[in-house]
C-alpha positions, 0 to 999 in steps of 0.5 A, a space after each residue: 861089458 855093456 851089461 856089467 854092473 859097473 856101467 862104464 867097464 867097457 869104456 876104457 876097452 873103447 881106446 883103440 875105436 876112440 882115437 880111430 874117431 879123432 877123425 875125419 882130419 888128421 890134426 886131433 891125432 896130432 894134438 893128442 899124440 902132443 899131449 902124450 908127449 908133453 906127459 912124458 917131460 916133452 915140450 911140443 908144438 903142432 903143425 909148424 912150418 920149417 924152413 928147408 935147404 930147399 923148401 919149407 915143410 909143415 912138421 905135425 908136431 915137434 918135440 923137445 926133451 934133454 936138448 934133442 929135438 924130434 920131427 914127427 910125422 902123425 900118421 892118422 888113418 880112419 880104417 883099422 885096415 889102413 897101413 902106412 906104407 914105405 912111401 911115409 917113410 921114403 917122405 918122411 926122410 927126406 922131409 928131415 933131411 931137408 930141415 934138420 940142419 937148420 932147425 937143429 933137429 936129431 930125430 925124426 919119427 913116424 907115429 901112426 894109429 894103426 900099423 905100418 907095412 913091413 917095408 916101412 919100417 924096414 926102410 925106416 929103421 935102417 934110416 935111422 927113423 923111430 917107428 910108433 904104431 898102435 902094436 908096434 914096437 913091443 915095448 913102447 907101442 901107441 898102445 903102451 903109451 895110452 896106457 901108461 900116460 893113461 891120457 884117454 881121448 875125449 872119443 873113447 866116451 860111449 856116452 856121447 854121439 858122433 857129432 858131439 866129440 866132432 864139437 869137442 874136437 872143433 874147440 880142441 878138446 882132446 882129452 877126457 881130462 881137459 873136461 874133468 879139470 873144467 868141467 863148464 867146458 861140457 856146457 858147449 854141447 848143449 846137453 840136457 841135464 840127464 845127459 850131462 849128468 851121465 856124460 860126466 859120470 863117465 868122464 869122471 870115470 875115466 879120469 879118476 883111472 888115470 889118478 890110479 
């Protein structure tokens, strides 16, 4: 891919690495899995606290569509190897149960960037908790949903360095497209022209495949 005579066929083979560095903290992945959501008719809202029958919990992100309201738990895991195991879904149920009643919640979901333990959804599901992972379930994995929302994330551009998505994501920006909108926003970087120039290119790229 990398010597194709189209230069950036290999980016958008780069999604699964890409959202692995929305890292090093969770809150980027939180964002974007928001994103994805609100593509699909979702309103949302990230990092809130609810109160409780007991305590308060901070939910990642809670998402509302057709009147049912959804508490998620983003489950971010910088290593490919890094499962969320049943004791994400042991908390995340009884997170839920705490807050459901008085924030008037139906749902509640684990979202995860790689896999999840076999237990963990076993327990999950027998509990009622939907279960979103990179491959999983067959149809509706976080896999299909990139691909279908075709939302890339501003990591997957192989044309910028580590350090320069770490500051795109400090002034969240999350995706491809919040730079193909406003393109002044690649100024923060600081970038010579050259660099800028093919930066965009790229993003151009990526952008003008989730018109398609």
């Amino acid at each position: 891919l990398g010597q194709s005579s189209h230069p950036f066929n290999g980016t958008k083979y780069n999604l699964k690495q890409g959202i692995m560095d929305l890292g090093p903290t969770g809150y980027p992945f939180e964002d974007y899995i928001s994103e994805i959501l609100k593509s699909q008719g979702h309103t949302t809202q990230t990092r809130q606290i609810l109160r409780g029958t007991c305590v308060s919990h901070e939910i990642d992100v809670i998402a509302e569509k057709d009147g049912k309201r959804i508490a998620i738990e983003a489950k971010f895991h910088n290593g490919l190897g890094t499962r969320s195991d049943v004791h994400v879904a042991l908390y995340t149920k009884a997170r839920f149960d705490d807050i459901k009643e008085k924030n008037n919640l139906d749902e509640a979901w684990i979202v995860t960037n790689t896999k999840a333990t076999g237990d963990a959804i076993t327990y999950a599901e027998c509990n009622g908790i939907k279960v979103i992972g990179w491959n999983y379930p067959e149809k509706g994995s976080l896999r299909d949903l990139v691909e279908e929302t075709k939302l890339f994330p501003i990591t997957a551009v192989t044309s910028l360095t580590q350090s320069q998505k770490q500051i795109l994501l400090l002034h969240k920006i999350v995706l491809c497209k919040n730079i193909c909108i406003s393109p002044s926003l690649i100024k923060i970087l600081g970038l010579h022209h050259d660099q800028e120039k093919k930066v965009l290119a790229e993003l151009s790229y990526l952008c003008n495949l989730a018109a398609i």
